[in-house]
N, C-alpha and C positions, 0 to 999 in steps of 0.2 A: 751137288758138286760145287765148291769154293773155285770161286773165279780167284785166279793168282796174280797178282800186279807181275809189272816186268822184272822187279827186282827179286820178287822170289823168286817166277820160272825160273831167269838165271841166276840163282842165287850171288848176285853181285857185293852183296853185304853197303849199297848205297844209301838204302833208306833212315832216314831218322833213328839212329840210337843202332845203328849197323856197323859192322866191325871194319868196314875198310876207310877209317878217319883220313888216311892217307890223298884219297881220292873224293874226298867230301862227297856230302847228299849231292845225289841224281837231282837234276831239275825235276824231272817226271814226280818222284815223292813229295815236290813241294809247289805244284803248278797246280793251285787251288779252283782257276775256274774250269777243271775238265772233274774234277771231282764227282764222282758216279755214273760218267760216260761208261758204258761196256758194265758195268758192274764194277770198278775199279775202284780204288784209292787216289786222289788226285788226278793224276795222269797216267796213273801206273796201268792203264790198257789202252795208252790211245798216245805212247811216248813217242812215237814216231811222226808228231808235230810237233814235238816239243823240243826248240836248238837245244847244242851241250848234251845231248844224251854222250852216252859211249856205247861203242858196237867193237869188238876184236881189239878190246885194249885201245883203242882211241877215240880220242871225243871226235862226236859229229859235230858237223854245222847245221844249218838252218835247213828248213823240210826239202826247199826245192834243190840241195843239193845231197843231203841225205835219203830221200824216200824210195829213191830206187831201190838200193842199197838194204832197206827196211822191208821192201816188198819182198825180200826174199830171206829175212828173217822166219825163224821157227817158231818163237813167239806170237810177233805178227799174222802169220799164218793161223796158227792155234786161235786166236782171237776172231779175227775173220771167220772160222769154223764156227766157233761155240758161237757168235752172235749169230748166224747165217743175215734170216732178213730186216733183224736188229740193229745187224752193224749200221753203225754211222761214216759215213764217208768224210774223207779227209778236210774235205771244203769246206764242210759243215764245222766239224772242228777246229778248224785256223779260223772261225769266225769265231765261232766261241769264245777261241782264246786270245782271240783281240778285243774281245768285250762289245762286238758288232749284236 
């Protein structure tokens, strides 16, 4: 089974060379140090540390004020599933992506 970045599941049309120029690339399609976290594409499975996402038509902010919000994503969710004791926890991640 093909792990999906975020931009597919929701077909967003944000990623690189995707139809919605209007709303330029997703951070997640270009946040190169989460790159194969989850089985992803950049960050495209673990976007919900990544500020500037969008969720229901509007950009998020930064995790500690988006992640609730993420927690209850279907995405999010599905990710969480398919990785069960894989998944990587969010801590771990925002270090990551600080380059700690």
């Amino acid at each position: 089974m093909k792990k999906l970045n975020c931009w597919e599941y929701k077909k967003s049309g944000r990623e690189p060379g995707g139809n919605r120029k209007d709303l330029g690339i997703c951070p997640s399609a270009i946040t190169t140090r989460l790159n194969g976290i989850h089985g992803g594409t950049n960050a495209g499975r673990a976007c919900w540390v990544v500020a500037g996402t969008m969720c229901g038509g509007s950009v998020q902010g930064v995790f500690a004020r988006k992640y609730e919000t993420c927690e209850q994503c279907d995405f999010y969710k599905t990710v969480v599933e398919e990785e069960g004791a894989q998944y990587v926890l969010s801590m771990f991640l925002l270090k990551k992506l600080k380059g700690e």
